[in-house]
C-alpha positions in Angstrom: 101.7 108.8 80.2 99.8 109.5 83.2 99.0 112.9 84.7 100.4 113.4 88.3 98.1 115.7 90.7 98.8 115.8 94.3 95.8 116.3 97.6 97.1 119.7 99.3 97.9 117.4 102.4 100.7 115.7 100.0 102.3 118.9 98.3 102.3 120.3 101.5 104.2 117.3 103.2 106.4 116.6 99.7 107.4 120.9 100.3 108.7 120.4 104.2 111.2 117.3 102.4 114.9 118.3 102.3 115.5 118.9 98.8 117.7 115.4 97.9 114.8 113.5 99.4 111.6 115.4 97.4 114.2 115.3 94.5 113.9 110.9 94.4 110.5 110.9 95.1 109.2 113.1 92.6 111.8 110.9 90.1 110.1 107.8 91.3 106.4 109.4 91.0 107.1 110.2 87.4 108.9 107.0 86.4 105.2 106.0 87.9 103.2 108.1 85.8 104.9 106.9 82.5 103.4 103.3 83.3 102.1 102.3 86.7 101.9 98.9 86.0 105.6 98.4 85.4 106.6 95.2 87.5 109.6 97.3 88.5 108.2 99.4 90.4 108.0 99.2 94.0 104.0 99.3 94.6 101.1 97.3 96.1 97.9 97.4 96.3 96.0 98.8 99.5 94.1 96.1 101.6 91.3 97.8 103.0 91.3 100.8 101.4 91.1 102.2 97.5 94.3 102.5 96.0 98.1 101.9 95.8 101.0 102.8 97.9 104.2 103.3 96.6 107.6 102.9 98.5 110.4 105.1 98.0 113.2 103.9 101.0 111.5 105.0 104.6 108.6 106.8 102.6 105.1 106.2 100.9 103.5 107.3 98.6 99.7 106.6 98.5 98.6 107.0 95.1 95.0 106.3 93.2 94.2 105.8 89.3 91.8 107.4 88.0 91.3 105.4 84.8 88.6 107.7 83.1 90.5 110.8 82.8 94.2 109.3 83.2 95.2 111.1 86.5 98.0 109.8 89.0 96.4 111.2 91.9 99.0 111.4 95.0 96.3 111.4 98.3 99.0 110.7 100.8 102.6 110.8 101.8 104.5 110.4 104.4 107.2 108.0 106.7 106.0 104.5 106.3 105.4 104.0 110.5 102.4 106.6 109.8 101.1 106.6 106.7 98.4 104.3 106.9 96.7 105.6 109.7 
């Protein structure tokens, strides 16, 4: 298993969520962390940029693997018109 950190930009976004919403997509970031290779999940990879995103209904999650040190770290999130900005 994976260990999740979050940028301050994404615990500060994933805080101002209504609590049923932050509720799925923390469930969906940890069913990520247990194995995000899982064909199930809903992810891709970036084009143009390092990382992954992953989509949880109308929000993203833009996540990176840091392989080394086994860390899920979150760098992004937000609705998906913005994100990739």
């Amino acid at each position: 298993m994976y260990t999740v950190e979050y940028s301050k930009d994404a615990r500060k976004t994933l805080l101002t969520l209504p609590a049923n919403t932050r509720g799925i997509i923390i469930a969906k970031i940890d069913e990520l962390a247990i194995n995000p290779f899982a064909a199930n999940n809903n992810v891709k990879k970036l084009q143009g940029r390092e990382g992954y995103r992953l989509r949880v209904g109308n929000w993203r999650v833009i996540y990176e693997i840091h392989g080394e040190t086994i860390v899920l770290f979150v760098v992004a999130l937000g609705a998906r018109g913005g994100i990739y900005q």
